[in-house]
KEVEX-650843 format. One record per atom (N, C-alpha, C, O): residue in three letters; atom name; x, z, y. Coordinates in nm, 4 decimals. Layout:
 res atom       px       pz       py
 ala   CA        X        Z        Y
...
***
This chain:
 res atom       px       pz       py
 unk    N   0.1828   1.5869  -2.5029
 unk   CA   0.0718   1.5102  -2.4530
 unk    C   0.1266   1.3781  -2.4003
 unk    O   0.2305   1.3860  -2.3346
 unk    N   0.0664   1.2442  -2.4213
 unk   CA   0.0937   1.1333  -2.3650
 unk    C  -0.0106   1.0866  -2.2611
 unk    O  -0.1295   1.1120  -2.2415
 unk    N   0.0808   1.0090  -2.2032
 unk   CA   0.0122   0.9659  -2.0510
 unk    C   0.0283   0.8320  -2.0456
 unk    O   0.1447   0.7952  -2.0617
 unk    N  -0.0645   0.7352  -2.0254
 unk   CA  -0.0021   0.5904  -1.9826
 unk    C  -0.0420   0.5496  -1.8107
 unk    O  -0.1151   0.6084  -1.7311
 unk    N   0.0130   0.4661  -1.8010
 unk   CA   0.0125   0.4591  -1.6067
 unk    C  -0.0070   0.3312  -1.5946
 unk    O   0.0684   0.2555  -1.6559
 unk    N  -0.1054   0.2817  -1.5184
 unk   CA  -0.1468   0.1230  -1.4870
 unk    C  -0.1046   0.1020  -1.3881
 unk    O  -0.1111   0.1996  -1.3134
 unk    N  -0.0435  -0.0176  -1.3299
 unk   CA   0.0075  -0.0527  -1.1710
 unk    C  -0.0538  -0.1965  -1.1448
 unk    O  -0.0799  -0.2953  -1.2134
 unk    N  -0.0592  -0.1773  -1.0754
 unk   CA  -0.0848  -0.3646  -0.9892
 unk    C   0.0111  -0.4257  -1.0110
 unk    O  -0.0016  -0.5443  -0.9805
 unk    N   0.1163  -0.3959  -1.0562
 unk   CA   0.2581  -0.5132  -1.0350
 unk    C   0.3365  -0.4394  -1.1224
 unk    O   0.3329  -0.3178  -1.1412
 unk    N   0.4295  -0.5486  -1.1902
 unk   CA   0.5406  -0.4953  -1.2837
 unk    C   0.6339  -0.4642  -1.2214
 unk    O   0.7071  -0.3851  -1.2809
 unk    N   0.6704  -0.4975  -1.1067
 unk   CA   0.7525  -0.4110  -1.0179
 unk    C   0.7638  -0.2328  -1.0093
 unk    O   0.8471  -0.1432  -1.0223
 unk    N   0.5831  -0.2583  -0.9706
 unk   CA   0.5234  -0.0791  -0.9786
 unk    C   0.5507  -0.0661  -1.0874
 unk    O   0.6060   0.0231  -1.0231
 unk    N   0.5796  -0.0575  -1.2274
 unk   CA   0.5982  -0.0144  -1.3437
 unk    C   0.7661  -0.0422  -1.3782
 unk    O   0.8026   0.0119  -1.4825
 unk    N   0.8080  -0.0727  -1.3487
 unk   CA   0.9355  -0.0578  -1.3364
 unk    C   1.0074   0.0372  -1.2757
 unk    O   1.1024   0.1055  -1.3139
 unk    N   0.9193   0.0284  -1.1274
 unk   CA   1.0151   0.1422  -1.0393
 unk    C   0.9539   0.2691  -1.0860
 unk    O   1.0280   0.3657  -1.0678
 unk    N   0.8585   0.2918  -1.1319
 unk   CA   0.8142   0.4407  -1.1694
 unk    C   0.8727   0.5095  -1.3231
 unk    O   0.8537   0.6263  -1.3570
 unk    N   0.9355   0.4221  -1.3906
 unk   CA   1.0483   0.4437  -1.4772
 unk    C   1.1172   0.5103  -1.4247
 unk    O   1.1231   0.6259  -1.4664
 unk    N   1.2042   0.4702  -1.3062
 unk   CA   1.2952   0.4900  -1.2773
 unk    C   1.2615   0.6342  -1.1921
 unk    O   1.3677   0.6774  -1.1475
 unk    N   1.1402   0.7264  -1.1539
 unk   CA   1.1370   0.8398  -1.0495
 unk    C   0.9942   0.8581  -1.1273
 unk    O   0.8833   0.8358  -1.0787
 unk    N   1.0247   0.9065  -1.2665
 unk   CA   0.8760   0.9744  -1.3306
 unk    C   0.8753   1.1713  -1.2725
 unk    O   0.9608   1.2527  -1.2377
 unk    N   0.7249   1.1704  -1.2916
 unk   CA   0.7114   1.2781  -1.2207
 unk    C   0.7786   1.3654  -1.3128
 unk    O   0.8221   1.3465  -1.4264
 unk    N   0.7754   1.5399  -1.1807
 unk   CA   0.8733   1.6300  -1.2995
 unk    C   0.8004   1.6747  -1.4027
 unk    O   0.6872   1.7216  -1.3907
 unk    N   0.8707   1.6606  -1.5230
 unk   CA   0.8377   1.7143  -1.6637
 unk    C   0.8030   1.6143  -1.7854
 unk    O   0.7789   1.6071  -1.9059
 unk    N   0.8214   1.5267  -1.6389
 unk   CA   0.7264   1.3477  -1.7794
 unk    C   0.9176   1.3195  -1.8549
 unk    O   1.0273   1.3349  -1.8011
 unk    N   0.8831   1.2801  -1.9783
 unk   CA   1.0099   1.2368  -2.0647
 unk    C   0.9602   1.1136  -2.1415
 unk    O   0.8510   1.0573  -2.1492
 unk    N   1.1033   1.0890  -2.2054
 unk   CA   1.0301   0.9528  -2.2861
 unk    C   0.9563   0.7963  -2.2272
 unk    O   0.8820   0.7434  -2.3100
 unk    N   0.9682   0.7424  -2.1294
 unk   CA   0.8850   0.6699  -2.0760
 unk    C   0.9188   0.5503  -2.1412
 unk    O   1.0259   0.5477  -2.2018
 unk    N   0.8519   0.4574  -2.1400
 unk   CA   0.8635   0.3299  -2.1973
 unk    C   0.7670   0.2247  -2.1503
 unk    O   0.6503   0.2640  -2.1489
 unk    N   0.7830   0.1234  -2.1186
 unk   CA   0.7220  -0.0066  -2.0646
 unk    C   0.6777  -0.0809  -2.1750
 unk    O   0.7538  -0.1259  -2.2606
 unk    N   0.4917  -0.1018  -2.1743
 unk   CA   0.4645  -0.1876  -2.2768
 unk    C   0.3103  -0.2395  -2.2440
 unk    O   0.2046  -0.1932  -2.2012
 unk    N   0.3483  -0.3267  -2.2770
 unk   CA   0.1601  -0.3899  -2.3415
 unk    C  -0.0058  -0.3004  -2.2694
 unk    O  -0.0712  -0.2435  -2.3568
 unk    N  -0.0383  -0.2956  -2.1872
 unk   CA  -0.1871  -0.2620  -2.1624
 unk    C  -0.2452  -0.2475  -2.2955
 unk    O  -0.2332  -0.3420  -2.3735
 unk    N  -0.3092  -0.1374  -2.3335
 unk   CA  -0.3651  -0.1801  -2.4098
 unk    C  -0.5444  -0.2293  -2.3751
 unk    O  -0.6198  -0.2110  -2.2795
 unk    N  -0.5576  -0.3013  -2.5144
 unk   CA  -0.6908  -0.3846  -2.4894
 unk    C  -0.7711  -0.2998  -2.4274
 unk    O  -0.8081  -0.3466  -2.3198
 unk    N  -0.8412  -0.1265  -2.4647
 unk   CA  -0.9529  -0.0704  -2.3759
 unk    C  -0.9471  -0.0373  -2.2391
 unk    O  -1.0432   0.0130  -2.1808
 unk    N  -0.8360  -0.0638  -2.1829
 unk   CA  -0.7625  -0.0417  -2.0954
 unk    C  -0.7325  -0.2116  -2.0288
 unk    O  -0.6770  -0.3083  -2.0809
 unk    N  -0.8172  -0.1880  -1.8493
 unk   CA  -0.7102  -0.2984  -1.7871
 unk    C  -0.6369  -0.2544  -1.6843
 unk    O  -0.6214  -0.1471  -1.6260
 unk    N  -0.5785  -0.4090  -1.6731
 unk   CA  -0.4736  -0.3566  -1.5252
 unk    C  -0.4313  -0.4880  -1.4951
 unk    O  -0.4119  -0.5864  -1.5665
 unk    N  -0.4231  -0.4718  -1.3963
 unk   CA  -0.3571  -0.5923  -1.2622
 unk    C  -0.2621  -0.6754  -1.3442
 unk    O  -0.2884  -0.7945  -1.3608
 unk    N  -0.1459  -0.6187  -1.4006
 unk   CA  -0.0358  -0.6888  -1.4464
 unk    C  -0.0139  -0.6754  -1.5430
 unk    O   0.0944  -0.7218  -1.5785
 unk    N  -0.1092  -0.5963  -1.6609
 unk   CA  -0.0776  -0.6407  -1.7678
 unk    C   0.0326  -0.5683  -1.8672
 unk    O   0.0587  -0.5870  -1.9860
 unk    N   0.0982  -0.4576  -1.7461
 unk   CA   0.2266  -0.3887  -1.8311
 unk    C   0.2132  -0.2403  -1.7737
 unk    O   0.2178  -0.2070  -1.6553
 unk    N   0.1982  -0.1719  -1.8679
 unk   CA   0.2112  -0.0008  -1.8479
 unk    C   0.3251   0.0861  -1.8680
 unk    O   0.4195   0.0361  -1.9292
 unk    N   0.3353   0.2017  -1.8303
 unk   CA   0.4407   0.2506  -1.8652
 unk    C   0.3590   0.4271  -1.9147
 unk    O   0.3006   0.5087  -1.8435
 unk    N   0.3962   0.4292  -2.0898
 unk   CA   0.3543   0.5255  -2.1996
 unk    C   0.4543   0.6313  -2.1540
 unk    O   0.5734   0.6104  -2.1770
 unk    N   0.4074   0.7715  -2.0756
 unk   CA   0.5465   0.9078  -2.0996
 unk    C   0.4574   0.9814  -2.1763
 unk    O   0.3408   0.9581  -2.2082
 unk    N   0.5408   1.0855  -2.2036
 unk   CA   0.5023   1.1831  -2.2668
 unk    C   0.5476   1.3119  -2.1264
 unk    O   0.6460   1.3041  -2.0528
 unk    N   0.4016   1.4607  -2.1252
 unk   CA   0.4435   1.5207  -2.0396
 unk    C   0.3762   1.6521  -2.0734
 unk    O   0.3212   1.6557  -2.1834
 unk    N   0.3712   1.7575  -2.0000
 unk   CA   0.2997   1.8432  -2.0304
 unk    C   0.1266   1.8470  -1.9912
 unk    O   0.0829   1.7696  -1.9060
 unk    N   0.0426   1.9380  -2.0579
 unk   CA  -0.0958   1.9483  -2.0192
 unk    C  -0.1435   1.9184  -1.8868
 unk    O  -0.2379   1.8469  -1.8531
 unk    N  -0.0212   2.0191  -1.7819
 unk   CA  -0.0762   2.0271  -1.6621
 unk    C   0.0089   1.9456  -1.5358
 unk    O   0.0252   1.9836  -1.4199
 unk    N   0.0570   1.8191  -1.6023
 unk   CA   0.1117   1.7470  -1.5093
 unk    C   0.0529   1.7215  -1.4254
 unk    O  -0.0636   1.6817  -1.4228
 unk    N   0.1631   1.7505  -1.2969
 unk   CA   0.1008   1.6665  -1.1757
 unk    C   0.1825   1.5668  -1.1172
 unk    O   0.2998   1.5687  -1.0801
 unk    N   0.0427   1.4268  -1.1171
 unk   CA   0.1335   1.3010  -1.0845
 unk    C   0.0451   1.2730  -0.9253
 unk    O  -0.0693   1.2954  -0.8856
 unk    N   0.1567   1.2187  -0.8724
 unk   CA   0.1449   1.2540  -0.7210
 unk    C   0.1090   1.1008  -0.6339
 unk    O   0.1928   1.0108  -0.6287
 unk    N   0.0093   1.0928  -0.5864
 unk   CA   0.0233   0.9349  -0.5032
 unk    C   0.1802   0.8641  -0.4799
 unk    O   0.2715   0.9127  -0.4131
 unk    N   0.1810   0.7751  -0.5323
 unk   CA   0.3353   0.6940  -0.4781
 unk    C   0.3145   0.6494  -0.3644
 unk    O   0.2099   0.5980  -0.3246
 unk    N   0.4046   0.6650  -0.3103
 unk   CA   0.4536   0.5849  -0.1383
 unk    C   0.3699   0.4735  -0.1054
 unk    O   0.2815   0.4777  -0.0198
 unk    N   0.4036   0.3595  -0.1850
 unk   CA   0.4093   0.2817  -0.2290
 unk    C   0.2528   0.2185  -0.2775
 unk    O   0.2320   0.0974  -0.2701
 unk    N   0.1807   0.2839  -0.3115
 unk   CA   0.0540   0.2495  -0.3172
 unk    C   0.0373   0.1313  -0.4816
 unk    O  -0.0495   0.0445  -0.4901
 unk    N   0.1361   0.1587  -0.5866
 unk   CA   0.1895   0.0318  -0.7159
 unk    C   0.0504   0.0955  -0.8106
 unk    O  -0.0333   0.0194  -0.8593
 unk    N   0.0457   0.2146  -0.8223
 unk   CA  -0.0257   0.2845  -0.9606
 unk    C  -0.1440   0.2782  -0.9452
 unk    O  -0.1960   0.3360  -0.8497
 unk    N  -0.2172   0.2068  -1.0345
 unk   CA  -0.3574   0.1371  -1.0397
 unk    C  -0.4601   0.2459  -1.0811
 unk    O  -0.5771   0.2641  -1.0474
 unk    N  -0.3439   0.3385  -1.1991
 unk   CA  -0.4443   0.4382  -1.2829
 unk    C  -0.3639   0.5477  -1.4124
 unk    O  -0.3141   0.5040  -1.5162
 unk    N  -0.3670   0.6387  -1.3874
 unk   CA  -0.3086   0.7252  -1.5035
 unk    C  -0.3572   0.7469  -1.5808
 unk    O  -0.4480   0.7158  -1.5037
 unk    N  -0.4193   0.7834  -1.7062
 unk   CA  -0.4600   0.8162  -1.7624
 unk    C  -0.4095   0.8941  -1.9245
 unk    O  -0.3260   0.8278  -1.9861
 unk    N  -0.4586   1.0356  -1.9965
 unk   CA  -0.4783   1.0571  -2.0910
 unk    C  -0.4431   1.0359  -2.2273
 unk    O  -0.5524   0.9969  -2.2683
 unk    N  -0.3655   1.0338  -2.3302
 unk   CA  -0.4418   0.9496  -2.4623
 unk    C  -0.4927   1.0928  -2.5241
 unk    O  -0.4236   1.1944  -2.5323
 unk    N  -0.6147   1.0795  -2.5613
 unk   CA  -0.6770   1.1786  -2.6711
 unk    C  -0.7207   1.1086  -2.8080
 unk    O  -0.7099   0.9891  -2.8356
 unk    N  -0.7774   1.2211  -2.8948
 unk   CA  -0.7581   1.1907  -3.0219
 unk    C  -0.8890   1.0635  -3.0140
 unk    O  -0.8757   0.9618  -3.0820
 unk    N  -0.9997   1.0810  -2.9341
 unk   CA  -1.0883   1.0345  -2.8808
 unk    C  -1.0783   0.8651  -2.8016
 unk    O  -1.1692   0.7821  -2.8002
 unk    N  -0.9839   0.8551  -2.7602
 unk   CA  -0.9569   0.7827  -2.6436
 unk    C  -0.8817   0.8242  -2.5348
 unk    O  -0.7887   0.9029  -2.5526
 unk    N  -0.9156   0.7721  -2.3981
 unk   CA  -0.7965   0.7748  -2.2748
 unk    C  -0.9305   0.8409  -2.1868
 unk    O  -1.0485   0.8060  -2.1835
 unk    N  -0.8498   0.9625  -2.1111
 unk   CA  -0.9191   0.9974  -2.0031
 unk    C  -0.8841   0.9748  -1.9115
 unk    O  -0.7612   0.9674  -1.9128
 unk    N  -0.9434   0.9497  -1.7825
 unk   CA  -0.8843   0.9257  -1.6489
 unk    C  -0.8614   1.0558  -1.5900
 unk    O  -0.9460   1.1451  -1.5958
 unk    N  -0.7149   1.0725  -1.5162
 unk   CA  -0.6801   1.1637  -1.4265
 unk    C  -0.6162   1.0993  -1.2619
 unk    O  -0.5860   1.1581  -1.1580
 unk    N  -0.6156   1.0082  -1.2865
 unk   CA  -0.5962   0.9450  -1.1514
 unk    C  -0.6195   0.7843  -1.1206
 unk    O  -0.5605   0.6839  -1.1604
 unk    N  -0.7263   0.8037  -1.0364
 unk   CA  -0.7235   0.6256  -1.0468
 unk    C  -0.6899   0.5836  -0.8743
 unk    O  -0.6898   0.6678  -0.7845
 unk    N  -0.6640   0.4429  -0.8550
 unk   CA  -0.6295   0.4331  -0.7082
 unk    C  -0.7508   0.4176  -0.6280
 unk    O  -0.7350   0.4021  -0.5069
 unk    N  -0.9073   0.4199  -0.6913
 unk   CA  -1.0466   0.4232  -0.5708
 unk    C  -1.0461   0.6286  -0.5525
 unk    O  -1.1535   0.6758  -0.5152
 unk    N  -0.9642   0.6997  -0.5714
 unk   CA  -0.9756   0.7826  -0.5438
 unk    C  -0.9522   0.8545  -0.3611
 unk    O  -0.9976   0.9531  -0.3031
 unk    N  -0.8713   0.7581  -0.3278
 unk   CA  -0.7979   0.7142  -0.1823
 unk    C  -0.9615   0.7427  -0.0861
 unk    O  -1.0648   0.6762  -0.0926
 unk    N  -0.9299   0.8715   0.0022
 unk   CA  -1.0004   0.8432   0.0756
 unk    C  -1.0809   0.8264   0.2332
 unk    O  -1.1861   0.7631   0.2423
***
């Protein structure tokens, strides 16, 4: 299953390379895509299992996780979830 991750800042997408949650592999920094926005413009694509769990960062960087299905992107975490 793939996952892409939106941040406010390429910083936030950088450092979450570097401390992906457990089980995520593969990560890579790229391009937003078009149905998809975000603050800065740069995401980071892992691959993980069904029932990942991705955890609020410290840090407050991750804008939005989401999904890819055969369908499109589902949301599993966005940052208006804060409450």
């Amino acid at each position: 299953m793939y996952y892409i991750a939106l941040f406010y800042s390429h910083f936030g997408a950088i450092r979450f390379t570097h401390s992906l949650p457990q089980g995520a592999t593969a990560a890579r920094l790229m391009p937003v895509p078009r149905s998809l926005s975000s603050s800065c413009g740069t995401c980071v694509r892992f691959e993980g299992p069904e029932n990942i769990i991705i955890s609020r960062d410290e840090y407050q960087e991750i804008e939005q996780v989401v999904k890819e299905t055969e369908t499109g992107y589902v949301p599993i975490l966005k940052a208006e979830d804060d409450g």
